[in-house]
GUZARO-72084 format. One record per residue (C-alpha): residue number from 0; x, y, z. Coordinates in nm, 3 decimals, always signed. Example, Ala and Ser with C-alpha at 12.3 -4.5 7.8 and 13.67 -1.06 7.14 Angstrom:
2
PT  num       px       py       pz
PT    0   +1.230   -0.450   +0.780
PT    1   +1.367   -0.106   +0.714
% end
This chain:
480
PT  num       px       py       pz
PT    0   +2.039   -1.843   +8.301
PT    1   +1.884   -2.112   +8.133
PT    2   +1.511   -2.145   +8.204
PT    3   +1.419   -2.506   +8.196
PT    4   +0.988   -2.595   +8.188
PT    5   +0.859   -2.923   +8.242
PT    6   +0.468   -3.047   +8.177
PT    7   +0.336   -3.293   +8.364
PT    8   -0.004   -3.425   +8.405
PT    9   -0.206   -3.449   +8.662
PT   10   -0.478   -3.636   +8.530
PT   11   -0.535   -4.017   +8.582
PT   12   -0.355   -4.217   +8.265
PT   13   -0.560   -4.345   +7.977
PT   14   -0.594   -4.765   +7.957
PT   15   -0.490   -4.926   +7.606
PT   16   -0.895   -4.977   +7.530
PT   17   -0.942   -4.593   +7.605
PT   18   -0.691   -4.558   +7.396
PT   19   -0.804   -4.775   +7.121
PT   20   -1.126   -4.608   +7.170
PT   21   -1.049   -4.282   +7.145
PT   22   -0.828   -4.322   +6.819
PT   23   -1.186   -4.523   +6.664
PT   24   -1.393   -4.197   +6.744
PT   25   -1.102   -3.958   +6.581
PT   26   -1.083   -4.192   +6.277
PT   27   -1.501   -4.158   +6.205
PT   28   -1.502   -3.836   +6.308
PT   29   -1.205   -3.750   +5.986
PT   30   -1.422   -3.971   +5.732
PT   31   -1.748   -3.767   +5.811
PT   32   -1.557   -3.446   +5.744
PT   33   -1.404   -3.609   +5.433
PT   34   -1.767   -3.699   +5.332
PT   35   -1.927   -3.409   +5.374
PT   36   -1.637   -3.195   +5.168
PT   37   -1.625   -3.438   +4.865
PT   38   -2.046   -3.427   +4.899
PT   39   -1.998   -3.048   +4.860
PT   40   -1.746   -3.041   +4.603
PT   41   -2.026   -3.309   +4.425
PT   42   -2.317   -3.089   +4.468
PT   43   -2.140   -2.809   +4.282
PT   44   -2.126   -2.978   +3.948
PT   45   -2.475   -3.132   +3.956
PT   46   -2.677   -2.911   +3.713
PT   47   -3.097   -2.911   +3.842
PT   48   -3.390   -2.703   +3.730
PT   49   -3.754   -2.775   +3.516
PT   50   -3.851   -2.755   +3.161
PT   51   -4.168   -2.586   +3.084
PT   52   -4.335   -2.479   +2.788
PT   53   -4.519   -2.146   +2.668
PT   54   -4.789   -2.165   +2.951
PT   55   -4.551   -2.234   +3.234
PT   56   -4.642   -2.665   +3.264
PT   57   -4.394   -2.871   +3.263
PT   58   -4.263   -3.087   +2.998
PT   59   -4.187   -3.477   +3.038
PT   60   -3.945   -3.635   +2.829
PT   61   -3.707   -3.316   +2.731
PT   62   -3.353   -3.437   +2.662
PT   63   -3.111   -3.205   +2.847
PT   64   -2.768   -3.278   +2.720
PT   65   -2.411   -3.148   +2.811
PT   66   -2.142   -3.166   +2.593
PT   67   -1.778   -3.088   +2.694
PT   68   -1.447   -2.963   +2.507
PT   69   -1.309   -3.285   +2.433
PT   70   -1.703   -3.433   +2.237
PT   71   -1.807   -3.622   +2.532
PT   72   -2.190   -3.602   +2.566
PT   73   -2.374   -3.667   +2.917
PT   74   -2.758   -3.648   +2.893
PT   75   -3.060   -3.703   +3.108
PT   76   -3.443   -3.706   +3.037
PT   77   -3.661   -3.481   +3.254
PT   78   -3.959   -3.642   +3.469
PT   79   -4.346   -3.600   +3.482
PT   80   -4.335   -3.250   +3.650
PT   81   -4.065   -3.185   +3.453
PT   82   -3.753   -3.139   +3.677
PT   83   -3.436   -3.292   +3.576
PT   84   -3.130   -3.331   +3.720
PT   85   -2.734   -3.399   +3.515
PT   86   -2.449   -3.483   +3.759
PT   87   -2.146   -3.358   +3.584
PT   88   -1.899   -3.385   +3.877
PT   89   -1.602   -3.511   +3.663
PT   90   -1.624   -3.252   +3.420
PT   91   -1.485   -2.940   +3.689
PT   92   -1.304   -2.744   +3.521
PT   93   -1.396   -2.804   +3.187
PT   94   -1.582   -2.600   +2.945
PT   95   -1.943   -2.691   +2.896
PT   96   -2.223   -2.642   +2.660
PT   97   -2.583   -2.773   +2.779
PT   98   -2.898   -2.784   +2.501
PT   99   -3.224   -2.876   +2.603
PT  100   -3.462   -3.011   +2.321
PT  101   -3.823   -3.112   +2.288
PT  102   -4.028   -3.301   +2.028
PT  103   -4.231   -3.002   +1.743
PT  104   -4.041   -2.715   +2.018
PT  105   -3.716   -2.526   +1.952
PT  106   -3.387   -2.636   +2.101
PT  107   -3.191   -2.425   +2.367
PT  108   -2.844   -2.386   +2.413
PT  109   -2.633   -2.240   +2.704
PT  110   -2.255   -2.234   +2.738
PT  111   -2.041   -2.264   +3.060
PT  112   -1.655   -2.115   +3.004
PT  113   -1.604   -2.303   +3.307
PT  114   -1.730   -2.556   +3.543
PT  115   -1.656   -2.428   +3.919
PT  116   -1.615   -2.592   +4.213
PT  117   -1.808   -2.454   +4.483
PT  118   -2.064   -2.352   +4.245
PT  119   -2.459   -2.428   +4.240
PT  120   -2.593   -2.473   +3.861
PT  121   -2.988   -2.430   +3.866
PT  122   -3.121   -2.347   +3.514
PT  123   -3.449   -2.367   +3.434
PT  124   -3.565   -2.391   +3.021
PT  125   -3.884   -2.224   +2.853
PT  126   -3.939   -2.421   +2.532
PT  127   -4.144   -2.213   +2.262
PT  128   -4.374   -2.446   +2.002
PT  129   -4.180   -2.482   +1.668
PT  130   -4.315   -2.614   +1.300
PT  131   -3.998   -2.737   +1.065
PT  132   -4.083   -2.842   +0.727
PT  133   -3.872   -3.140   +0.609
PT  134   -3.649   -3.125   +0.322
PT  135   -3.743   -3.323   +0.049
PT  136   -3.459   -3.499   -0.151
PT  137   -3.484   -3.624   -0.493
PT  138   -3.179   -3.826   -0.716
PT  139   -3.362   -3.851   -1.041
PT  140   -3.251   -3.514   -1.152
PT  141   -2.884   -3.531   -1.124
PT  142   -2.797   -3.908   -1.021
PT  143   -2.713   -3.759   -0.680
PT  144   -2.865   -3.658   -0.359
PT  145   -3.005   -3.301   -0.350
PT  146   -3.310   -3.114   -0.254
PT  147   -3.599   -3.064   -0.451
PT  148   -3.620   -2.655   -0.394
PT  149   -3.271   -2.680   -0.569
PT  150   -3.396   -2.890   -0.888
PT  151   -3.444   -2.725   -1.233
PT  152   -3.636   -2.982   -1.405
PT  153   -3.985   -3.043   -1.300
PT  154   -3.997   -3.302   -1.075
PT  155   -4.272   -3.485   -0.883
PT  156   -4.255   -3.694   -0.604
PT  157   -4.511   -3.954   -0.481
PT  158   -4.468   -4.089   -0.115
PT  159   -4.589   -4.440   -0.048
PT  160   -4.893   -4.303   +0.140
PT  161   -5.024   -4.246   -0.184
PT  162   -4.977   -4.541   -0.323
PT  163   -5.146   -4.741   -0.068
PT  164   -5.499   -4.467   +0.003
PT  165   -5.562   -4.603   -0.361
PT  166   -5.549   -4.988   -0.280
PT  167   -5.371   -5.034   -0.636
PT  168   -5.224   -5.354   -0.733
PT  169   -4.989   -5.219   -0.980
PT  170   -4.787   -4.902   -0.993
PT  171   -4.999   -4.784   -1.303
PT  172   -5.323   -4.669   -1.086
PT  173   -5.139   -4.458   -0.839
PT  174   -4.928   -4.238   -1.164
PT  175   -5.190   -4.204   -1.316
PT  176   -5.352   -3.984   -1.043
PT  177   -5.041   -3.723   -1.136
PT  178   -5.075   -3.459   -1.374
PT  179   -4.958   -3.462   -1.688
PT  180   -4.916   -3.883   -1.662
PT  181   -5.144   -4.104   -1.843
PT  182   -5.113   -4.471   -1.949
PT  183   -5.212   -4.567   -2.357
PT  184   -5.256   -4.972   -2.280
PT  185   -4.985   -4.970   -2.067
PT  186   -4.714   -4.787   -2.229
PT  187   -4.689   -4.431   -2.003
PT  188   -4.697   -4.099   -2.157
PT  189   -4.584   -3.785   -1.976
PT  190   -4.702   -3.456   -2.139
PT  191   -4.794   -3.649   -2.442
PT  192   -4.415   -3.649   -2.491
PT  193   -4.421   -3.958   -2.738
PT  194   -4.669   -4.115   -2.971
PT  195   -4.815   -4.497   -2.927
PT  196   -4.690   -4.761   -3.058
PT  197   -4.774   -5.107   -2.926
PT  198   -4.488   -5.330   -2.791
PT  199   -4.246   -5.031   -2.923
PT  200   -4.167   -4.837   -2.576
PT  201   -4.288   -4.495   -2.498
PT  202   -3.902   -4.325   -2.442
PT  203   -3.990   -4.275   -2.073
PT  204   -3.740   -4.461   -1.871
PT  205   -3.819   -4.655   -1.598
PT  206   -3.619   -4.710   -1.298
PT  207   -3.575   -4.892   -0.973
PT  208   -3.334   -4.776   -0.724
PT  209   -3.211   -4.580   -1.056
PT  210   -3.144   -4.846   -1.269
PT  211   -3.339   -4.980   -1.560
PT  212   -3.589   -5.196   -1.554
PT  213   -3.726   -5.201   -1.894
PT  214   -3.731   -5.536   -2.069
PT  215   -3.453   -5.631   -2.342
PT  216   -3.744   -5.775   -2.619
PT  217   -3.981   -5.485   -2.612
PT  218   -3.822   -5.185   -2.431
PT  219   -4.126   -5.183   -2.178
PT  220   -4.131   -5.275   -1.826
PT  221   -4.366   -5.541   -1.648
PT  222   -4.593   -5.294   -1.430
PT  223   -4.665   -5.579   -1.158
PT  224   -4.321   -5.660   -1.077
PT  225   -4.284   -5.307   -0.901
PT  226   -4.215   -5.368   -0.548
PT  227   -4.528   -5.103   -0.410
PT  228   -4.476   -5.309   -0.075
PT  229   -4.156   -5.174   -0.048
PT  230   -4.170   -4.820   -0.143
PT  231   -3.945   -4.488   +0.014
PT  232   -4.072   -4.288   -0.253
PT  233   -4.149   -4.228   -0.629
PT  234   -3.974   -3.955   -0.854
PT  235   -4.105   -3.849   -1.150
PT  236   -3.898   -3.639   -1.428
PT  237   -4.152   -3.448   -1.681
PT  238   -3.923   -3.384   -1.953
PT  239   -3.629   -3.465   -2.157
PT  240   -3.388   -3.675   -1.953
PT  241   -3.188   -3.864   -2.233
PT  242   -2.832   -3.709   -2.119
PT  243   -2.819   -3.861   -1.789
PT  244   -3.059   -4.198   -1.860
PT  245   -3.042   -4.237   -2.269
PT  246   -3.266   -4.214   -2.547
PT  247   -3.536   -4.395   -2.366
PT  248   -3.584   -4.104   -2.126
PT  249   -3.637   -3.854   -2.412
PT  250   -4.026   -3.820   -2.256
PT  251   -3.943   -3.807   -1.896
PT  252   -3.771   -4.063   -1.614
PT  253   -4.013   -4.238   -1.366
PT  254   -3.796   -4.380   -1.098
PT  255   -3.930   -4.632   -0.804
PT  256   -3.689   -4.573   -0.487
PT  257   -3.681   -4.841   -0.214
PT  258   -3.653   -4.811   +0.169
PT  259   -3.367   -4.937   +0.395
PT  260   -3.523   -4.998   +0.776
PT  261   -3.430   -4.719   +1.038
PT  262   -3.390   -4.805   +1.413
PT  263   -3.758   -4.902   +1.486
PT  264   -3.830   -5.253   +1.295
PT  265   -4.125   -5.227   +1.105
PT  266   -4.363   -5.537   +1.010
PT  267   -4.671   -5.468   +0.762
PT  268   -4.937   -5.665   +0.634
PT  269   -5.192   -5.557   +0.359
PT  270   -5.509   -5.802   +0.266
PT  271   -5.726   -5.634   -0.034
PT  272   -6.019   -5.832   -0.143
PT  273   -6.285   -5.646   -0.434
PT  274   -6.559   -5.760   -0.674
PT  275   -6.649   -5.640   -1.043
PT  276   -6.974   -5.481   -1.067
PT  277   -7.211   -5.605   -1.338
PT  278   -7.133   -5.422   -1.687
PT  279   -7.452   -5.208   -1.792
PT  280   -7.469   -5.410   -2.121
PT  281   -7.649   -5.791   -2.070
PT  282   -7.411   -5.890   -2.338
PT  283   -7.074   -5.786   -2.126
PT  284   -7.237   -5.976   -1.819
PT  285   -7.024   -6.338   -1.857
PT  286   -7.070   -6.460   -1.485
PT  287   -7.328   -6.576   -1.269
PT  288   -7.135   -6.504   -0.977
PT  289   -6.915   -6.226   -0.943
PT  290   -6.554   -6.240   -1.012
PT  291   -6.307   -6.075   -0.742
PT  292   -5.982   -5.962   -0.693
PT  293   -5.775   -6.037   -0.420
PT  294   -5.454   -5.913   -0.310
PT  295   -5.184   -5.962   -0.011
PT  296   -4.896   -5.817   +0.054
PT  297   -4.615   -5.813   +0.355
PT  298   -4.327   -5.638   +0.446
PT  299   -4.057   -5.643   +0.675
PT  300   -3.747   -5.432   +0.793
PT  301   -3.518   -5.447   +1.054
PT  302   -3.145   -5.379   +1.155
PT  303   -2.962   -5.643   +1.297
PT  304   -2.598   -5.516   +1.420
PT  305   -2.438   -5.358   +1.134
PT  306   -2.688   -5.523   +0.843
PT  307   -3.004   -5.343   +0.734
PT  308   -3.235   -5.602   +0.579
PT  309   -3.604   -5.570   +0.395
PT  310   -3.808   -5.852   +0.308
PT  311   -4.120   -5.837   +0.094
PT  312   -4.364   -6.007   -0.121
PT  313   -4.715   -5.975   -0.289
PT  314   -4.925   -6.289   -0.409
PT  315   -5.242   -6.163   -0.634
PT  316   -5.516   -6.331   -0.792
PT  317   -5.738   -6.101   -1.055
PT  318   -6.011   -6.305   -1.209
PT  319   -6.092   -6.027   -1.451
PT  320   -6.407   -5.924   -1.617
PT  321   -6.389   -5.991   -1.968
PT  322   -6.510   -6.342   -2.114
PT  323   -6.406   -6.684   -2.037
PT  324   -6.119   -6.862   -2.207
PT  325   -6.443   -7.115   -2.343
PT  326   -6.711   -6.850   -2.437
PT  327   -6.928   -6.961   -2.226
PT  328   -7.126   -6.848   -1.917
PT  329   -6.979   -6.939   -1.575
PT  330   -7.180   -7.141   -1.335
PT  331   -7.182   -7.063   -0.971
PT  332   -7.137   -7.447   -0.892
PT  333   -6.782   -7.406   -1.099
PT  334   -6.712   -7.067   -0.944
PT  335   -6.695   -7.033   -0.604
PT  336   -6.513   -6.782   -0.367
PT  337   -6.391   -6.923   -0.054
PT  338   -6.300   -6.640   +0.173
PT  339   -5.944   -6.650   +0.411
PT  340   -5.731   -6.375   +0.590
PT  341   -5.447   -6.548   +0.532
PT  342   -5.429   -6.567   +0.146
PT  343   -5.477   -6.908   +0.079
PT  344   -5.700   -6.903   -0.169
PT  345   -5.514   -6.643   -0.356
PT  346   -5.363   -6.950   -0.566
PT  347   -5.682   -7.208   -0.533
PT  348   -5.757   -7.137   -0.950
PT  349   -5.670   -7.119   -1.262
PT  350   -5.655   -6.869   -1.533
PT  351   -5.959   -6.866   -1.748
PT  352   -6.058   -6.524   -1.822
PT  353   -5.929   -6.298   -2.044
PT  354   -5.720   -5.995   -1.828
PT  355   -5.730   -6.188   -1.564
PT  356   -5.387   -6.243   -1.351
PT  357   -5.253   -6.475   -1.082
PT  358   -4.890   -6.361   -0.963
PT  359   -4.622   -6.373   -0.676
PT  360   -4.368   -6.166   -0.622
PT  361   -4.098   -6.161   -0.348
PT  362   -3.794   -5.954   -0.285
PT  363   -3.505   -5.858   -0.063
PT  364   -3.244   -5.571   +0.004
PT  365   -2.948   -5.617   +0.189
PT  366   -2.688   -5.393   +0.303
PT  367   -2.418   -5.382   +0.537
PT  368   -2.409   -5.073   +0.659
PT  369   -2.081   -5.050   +0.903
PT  370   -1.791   -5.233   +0.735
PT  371   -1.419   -5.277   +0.871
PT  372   -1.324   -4.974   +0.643
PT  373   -1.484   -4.595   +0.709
PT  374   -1.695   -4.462   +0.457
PT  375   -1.711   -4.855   +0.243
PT  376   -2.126   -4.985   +0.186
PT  377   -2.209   -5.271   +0.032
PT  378   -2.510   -5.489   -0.033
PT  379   -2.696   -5.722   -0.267
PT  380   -3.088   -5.679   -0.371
PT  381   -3.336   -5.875   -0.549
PT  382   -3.666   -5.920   -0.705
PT  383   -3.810   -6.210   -0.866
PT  384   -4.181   -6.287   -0.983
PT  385   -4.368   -6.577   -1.124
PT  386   -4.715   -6.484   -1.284
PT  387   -4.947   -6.599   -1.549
PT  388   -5.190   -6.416   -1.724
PT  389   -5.484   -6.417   -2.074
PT  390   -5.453   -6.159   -2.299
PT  391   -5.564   -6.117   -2.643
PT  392   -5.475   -5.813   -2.870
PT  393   -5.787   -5.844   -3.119
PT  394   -6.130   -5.839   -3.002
PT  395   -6.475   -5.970   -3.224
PT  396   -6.728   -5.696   -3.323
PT  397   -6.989   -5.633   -3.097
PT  398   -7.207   -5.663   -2.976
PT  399   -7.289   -6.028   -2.978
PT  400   -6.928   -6.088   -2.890
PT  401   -6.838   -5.836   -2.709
PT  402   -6.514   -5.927   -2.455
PT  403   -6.457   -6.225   -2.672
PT  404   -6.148   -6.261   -2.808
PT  405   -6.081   -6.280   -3.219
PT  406   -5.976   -6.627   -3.313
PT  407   -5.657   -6.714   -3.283
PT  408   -5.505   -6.341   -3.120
PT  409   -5.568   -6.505   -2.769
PT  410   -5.239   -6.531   -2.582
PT  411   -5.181   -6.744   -2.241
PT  412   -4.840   -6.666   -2.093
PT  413   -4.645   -6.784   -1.795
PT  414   -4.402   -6.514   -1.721
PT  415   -4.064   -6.548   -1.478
PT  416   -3.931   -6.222   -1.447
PT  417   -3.608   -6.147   -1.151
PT  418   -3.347   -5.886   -1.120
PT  419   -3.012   -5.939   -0.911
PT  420   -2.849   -5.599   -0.828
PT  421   -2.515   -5.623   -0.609
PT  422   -2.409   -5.250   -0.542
PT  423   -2.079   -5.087   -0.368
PT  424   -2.019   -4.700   -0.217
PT  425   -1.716   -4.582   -0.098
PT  426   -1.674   -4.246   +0.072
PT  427   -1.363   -4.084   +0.099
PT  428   -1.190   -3.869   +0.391
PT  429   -1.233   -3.600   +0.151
PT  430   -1.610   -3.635   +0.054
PT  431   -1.599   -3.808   -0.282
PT  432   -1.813   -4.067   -0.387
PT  433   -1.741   -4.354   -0.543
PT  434   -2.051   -4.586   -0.640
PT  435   -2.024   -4.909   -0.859
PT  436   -2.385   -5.065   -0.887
PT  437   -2.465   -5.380   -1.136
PT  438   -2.791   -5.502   -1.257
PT  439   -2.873   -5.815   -1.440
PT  440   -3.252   -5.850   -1.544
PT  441   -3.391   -6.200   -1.662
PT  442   -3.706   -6.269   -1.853
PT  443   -3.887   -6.554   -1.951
PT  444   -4.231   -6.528   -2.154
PT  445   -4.354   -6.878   -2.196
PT  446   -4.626   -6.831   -2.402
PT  447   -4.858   -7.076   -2.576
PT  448   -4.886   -6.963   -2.934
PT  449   -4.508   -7.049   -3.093
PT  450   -4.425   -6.688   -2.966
PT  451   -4.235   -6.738   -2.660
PT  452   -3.929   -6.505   -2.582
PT  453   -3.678   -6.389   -2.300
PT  454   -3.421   -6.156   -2.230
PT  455   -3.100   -6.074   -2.056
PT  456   -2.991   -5.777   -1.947
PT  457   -2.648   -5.671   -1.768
PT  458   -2.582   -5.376   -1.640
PT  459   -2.322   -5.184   -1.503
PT  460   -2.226   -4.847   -1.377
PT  461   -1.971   -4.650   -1.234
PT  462   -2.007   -4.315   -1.097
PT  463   -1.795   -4.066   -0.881
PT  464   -1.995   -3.783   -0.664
PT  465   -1.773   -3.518   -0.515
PT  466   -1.904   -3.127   -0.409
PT  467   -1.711   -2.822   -0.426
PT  468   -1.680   -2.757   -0.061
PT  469   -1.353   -2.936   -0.068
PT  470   -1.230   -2.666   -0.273
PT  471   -1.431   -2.380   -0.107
PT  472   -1.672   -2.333   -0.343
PT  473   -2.028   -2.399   -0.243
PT  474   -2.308   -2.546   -0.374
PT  475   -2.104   -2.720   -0.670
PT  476   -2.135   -3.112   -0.742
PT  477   -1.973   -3.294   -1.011
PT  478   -2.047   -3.623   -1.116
PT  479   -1.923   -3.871   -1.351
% end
């Protein structure tokens, strides 16, 4: 027998706006519940905790990164007490592995096989105090990047800090403070590697950004047209060098690297001003008023996009010590020193004293450092200088002369000196190097005795760097 039911309700019916009103509360009611399950589901992948160091205080500034399967990188920075806090809520699922780093502490890593959903992450990191030493790397040695530990020859290297503690105007002052360097009237001897011989070259090679600088008349180079403004570092080879640099390296290689800027930009102004103390002899004494030297020098270095550029210069004036050009005491109402912090009267006189300088220098590197093709460098740099200077090469006796030139042997000379140096690198998908750099080096010596003279020199080279690893064997560079 067929059983039939029937519901009814007994209730009063619901109006159209209870309706409405009812299906309003049922619809907020479902996106609260959504809410509060994706807010869950968020939660799980946020990653929280504090970084603290050896005596428990926390650490401000740690970088906590997290790094996933695929390379991405998420990172956060931790805050005055030193909590933190890295939302990785798209990466569930994924394999993580989080490092937390501090500035002079060690670096901690931890790995996730998998991030969970449902989980809670809080990790807290204990960061222990950490010294590193900094490799040092030399190219002088091989004519290729390596470190100095690895070097056979013996090599010194000079950082710029050097340099500029001894408030030198030319690179001379601050090699000679090396061992085993010394300086016969300007020609350099290392380890008394070479005899002297005026005007002749020492066979030490010098080099700027590893190519020669060393004049094309005399085989010596100009010592004040060494950018120290723009210095990265100073290598110096103590021994025979002549199969990678020639015959004029047989006594040793003294190269003069410059700096490319990193992120920070970096603007630096030097302003040296000195006097000459009186001689102990009245007959040395040829002033009234002391003679000075004065010195300024700038530098700056930025990147802009994908260019690096470095601008620098030096302007000097050197009055010297020795006697006037006219033999003759100077007056103080003909000698004056007018005092400025801007260099002007760097270039207010004339040259009238024999050693004494006046000179300006300015110079540039560019590079372009992220080209259209991977691994491909190029860039142009220069240095050019216009000086004049009073030199004389044979003295009268003393001492009623003394600092007075012999007649005739005094030379006045008005020197342009510039090098041009337009380089390219290319680095292969498989590690080698391939490096064409060019050089051309003018030189003008106007000088006012019938002995003027100038040079060119052109220079080329081409060299390909590749290391063994390619080939799995380690530690192994060849270069031609």
């Amino acid at each position: 027998m067929p059983l039939a039911v029937q519901l009814s309700s007994a209730g009063p019916k619901l109006s159209f706006v209870q309706m409405l009103h009812l299906a309003d509360m049922m619809l907020r009611h479902l996106f609260l519940l959504f809410a509060l399950v994706f807010a869950l589901c968020g939660s799980a992948q946020t990653i929280s905790g504090k970084v603290l160091d050896e005596a428990g205080l926390g650490l401000p500034g740690a970088f906590i990164t997290a790094k996933n399967s695929t390379g991405d990188v998420l990172g956060n920075v931790s805050l005055p007490d030193g909590t933190y806090t890295l939302d990785l809520s798209t990466w569930v699922g994924q394999p993580v592995t989080l490092s937390c780093s501090y500035i002079g502490m060690e670096t901690l890593t931890r790995d996730f096989s998998q991030l969970k959903a449902g989980d809670t992450y809080l990790i807290d990191w204990s960061l222990a105090a950490t010294a590193e030493a900094l490799d040092l790397v030399v190219v002088s040695a091989g004519r290729f990047e390596q470190s100095a530990a690895e070097v056979t020859v013996s090599v010194d290297v000079l950082p710029p800090r050097i340099v500029e503690s001894r408030g030198t105007t030319t690179l001379e002052t601050a090699l000679e403070m090396n061992p085993g360097v010394t300086f016969v009237n300007g020609e350099p001897q290392i380890r008394s590697g070479s005899g002297f011989s005026y005007g002749a070259g020492s066979r030490v090679m010098i080099l700027i950004d590893d190519l020669p600088v060393l004049s094309g008349d005399a085989g010596r180079p100009t010592w004040g047209f060494l950018p120290l403004e723009n210095l990265e570092q100073i290598e110096i080879i103590k021994g025979a060098s002549s199969v990678l640099y020639g015959s004029a390296a047989l006594s040793g290689v003294i190269n003069v690297r410059t700096r490319f800027p990193d992120a920070r930009p970096l603007t630096r102004i030097t302003r040296q001003v000195g006097f000459y103390s009186d001689p102990r002899s009245k007959q040395a004494k040829t002033w009234t008023v002391r003679p000075q030297q004065s010195n300024l020098r700038f530098l700056h270095s930025q990147q802009l996009g994908k260019w690096d550029i470095v601008i620098g210069g030096n302007v000097l004036r050197d009055d010297g010590f020795l006697a006037p050009e006219e033999n003759a005491e100077m007056s103080a109402q003909d000698y004056h020193f007018s005092p400025s912090l801007i260099g002007v009267d760097l270039l207010d006189r004339t040259v009238d004293r024999f050693g004494a300088e006046h000179r300006a220098r300015i110079n540039a590197n560019l590079r372009k450092r992220e080209t259209n093709v991977e691994g491909l460098v190029y860039g142009l740099n220069a240095n050019w200088q216009l000086g004049e200077s009073l030199q004389t090469l044979i003295w009268e006796q003393a001492p009623d002369a003394i600092y007075n030139p012999f007649q005739g042997a005094a030379t006045r000379t008005n020197q342009l000196i510039g090098t041009v140096d337009p380089y390219i690198q290319y680095l292969s998908p498989k590690g080698i190097r391939h490096s064409i750099r060019n050089r051309w080096q003018y030189l003008n010596n106007d000088n006012d005795n019938d002995q003027s003279n100038g040079s060119h020199v052109i220079y080329s080279e081409y060299q390909v760097h590749a290391t063994g690893e390619q080939w799995g064997i380690e530690g192994l560079n060849l270069t031609t």
